[in-house]
N, C-alpha and C positions, 0 to 999 in steps of 0.2 A: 803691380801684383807679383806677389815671388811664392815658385814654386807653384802647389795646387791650391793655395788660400786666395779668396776676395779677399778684394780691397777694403780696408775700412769703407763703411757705409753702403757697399754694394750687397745686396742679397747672392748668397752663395746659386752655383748655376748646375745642372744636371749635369752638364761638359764636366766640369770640375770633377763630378763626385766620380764620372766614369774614367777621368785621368789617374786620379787619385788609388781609385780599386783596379786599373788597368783592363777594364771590360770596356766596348763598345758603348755606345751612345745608348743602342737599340738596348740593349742587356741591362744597362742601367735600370732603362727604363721600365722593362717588363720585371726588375729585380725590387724595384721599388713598388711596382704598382700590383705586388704578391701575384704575380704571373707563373703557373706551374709548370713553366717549360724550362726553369732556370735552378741550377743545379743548387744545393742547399746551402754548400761553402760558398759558391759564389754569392749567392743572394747577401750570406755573411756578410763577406767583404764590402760590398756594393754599401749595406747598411751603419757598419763597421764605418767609410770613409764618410757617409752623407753626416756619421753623428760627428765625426771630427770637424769637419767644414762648417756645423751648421744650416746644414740643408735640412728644411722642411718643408716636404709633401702636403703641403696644405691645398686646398679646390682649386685653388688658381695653378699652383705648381703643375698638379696634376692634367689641367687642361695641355699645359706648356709640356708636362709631362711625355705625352702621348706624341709632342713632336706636330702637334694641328694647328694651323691658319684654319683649315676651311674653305680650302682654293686648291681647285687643280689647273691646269694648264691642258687646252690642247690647241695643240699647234698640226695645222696643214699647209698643203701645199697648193690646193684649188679650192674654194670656197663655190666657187661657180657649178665645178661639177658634181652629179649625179650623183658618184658614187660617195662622195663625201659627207652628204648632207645625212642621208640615213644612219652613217654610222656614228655622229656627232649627235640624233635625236634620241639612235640608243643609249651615248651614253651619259647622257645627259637624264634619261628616264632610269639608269642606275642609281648614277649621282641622288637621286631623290628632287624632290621639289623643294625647292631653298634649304636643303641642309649643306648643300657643298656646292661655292660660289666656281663658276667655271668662268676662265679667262681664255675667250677664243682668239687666235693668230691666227692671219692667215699668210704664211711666208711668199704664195705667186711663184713657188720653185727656185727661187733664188736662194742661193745659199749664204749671200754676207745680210739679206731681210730675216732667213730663217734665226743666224746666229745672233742677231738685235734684237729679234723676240724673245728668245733661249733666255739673255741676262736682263730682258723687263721683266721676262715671270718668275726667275730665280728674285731678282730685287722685291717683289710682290710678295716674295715668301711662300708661295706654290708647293704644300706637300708632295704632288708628282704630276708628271707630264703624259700624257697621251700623244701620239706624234702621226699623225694620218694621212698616208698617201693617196696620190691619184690616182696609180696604176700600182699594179700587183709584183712588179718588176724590185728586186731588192732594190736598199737605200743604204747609202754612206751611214755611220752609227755615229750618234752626237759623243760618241764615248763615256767612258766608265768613271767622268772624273766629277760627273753632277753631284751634288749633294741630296737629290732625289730619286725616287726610282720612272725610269721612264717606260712605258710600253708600247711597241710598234704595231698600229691597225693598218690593216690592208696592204701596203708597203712593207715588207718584213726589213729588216736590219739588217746588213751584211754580213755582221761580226754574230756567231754561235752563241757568243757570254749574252747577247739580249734579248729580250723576251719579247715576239713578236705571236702575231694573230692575224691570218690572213684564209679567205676562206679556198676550200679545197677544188680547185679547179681542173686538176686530172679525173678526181669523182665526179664532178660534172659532166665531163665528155663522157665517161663512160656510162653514167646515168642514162644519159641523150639517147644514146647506142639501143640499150640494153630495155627503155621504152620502146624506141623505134621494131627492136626484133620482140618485144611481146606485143604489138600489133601486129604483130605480121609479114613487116617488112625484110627484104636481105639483100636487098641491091642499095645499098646507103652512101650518098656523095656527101664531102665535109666541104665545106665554104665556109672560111674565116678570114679572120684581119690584119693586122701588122704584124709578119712575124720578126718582128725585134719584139714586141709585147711578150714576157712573160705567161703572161696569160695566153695568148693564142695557141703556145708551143703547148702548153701544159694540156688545155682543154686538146689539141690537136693528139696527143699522147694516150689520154685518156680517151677518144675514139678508138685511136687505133688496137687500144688493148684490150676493149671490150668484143671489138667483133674479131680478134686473134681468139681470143677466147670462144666464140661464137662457130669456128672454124671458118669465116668468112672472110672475102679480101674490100677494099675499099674501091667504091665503084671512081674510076679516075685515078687524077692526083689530089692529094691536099690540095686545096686553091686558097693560097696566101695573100691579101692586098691590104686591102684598105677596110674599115668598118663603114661601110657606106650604105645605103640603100643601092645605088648605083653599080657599085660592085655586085654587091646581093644579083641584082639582073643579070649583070654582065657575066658573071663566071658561071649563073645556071644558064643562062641561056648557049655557053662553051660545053657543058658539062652535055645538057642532053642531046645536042648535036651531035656527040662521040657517043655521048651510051644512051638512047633512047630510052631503055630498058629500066632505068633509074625510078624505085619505087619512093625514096625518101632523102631527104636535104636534114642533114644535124647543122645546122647553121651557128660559127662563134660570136655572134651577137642580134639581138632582138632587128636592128638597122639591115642587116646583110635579110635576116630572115623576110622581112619586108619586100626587097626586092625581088629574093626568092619567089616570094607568090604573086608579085606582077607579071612574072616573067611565063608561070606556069598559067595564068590567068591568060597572057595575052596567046598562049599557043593550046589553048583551048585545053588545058588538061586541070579535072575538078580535084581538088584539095579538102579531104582527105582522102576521097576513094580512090585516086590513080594514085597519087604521090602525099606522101607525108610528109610535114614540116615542123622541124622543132627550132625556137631561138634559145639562146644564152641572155641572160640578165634581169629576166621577167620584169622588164620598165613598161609599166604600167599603161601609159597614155599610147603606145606601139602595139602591145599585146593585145588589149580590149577594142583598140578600133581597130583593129585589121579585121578582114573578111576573108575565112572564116577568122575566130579568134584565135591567138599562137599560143599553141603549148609552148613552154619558155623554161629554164634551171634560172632558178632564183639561189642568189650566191647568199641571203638572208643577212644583209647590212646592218640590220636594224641590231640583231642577235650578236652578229660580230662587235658594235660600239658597247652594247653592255658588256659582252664577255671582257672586253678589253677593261672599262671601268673596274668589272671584280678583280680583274688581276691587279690591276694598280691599286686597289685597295689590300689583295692579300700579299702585294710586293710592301707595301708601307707597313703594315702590320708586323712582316717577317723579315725585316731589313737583312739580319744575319745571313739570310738563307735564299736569296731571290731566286725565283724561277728563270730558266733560262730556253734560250731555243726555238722554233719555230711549230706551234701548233696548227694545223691547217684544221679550220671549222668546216663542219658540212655543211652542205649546198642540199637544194630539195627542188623537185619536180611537180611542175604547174600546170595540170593538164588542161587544157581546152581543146577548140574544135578544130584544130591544124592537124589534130594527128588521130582521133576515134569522132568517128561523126557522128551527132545527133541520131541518137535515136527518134 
């Protein structure tokens, strides 16, 4: 091939016609397919190069056009967990019903399984990547050099230049908070999980600044461990040893809040009238069989997988111009009977 012409017998290619006019791929593309976000000279040019080459926009072209397989990629990192499956049913309910074929990976956190899959689904021809973590804790960035555009759920990206979606877990704790003091409460203890998690610090931040706001102080200390049920027991049953007085438990996860209301159960004090309990994660099979049932912040997975899908569609659409940066989605409050009793 010499220069910006096919070869004999080969059909002229949209690459070409955008070498040729010196515009992008994308610009080509929306310059051919009378797209009115593309300046008038350029459009020119674009048309100007495709009649010298050859290039014609015919229905197939135009499929090719637009840059479509009909495949997305998402790739995670825990298949098993929780918090994964939701936001893959989201986006997968974006996606549509059989209009866009998804090719799910699942990398198990390894990173030389993650980069195996990265060039099966590039070979697949995958218009873009969804890439979905465990935990809410940044992630390494597959970098800027895909040929598609990718967008980070749950996991944000470490690098600014990518566009991730993870939901807003400082809003959460202070949500917790800020239910807990419109029952009534103001003696409030925080029992959460690992603090290496991401998430703990954030939800731990967002208590603290709702009852700073509140003009209140936190009953204890933060109590840091483990997401366990068992912990849940063990740090209230430290907590009301020192502070008796303790009207409410913000608990960092649904597991901890669990044991929380063993612990209050076994030392005779009723929930919700003495003590109030809230969990983090509103997981469903936790929330509705506890006794009573757990008001919970639901971090809304489901909402996170679609929003994530629209952006890899409006990143495909606007190749020139990607969206960057981290959006944090909101979270919403689940009330049940842990924290306003039946009437």
């Amino acid at each position: 091939m010499n220069g910006n012409h096919s070869a004999p017998g080969y059909p002229a290619t949209l690459s070409e016609v955008a070498r040729l006019a010196g515009v992008s791929l994308s610009t080509a593309s929306k310059a051919m397919n009378g797209r009115g976000d593309v300046a008038g000279a350029t459009r020119q040019r674009v048309l100007d190069a495709a009649e010298q080459i050859g290039f014609t926009p015919n229905q197939l072209a135009r499929s090719l056009l637009a840059g479509r397989t009909g495949t997305v990629g998402l790739l995670t990192s825990d298949l098993e967990g929780r918090f994964v499956i939701p936001i893959l049913m989201g986006a997968e309910d974006a996606f549509g019903a059989g209009q866009v074929n998804v090719f799910l990976c699942d990398a198990r956190g390894d990173h030389i399984r993650e980069q195996h899959h990265i060039k099966a689904l590039l070979n697949r021809r995958v218009d873009g990547i969804i890439v979905v973590g465990r935990q809410t804790d940044p992630r390494p960035t597959l970098g800027h050099h895909l040929p598609v555009p990718v967008v980070y759920a749950y996991a944000p990206s470490e690098d600014p230049g990518d566009l991730s979606l993870t939901p807003d877990n400082e809003a959460g704790g202070r949500l917790a908070v800020e239910h807990l003091l419109a029952c009534g409460r103001s003696r409030i203890a925080h029992i959460t999980g690992d603090p290496a998690y991401a998430a703990a610090q954030d939800r731990a931040r967002g208590v603290r600044s709702a009852l700073a706001e509140a003009g209140l102080e936190l009953q204890g200390e933060m109590m840091f461990s483990e997401w366990s049920e068992r912990w849940g027991r063990d740090a209230a049953a430290m907590l009301l040893e020192r502070h008796p007085d303790v009207d409410a438990f913000a608990c960092g996860s649904d597991q901890i809040a669990r044991g929380v209301l063993e612990t209050l159960r076994d030392l005779g004090r009723r929930v919700p009238e003495d003590v109030a309990v809230i969990g983090y994660d509103n997981w469903e099979v936790l929330t509705t069989n506890s006794r009573p049932e757990l008001t919970s912040i639901d971090a809304n997975l489901q909402d996170l997988g679609r929003e994530s899908a629209r952006s890899l569609f409006r990143a495909m659409d606007d190749a020139d111009r990607p969206a960057r940066g981290v959006t944090h989605l909101p979270v919403r409050l689940v009330i049940r009977g842990s924290t306003i009793p039946h009437r």
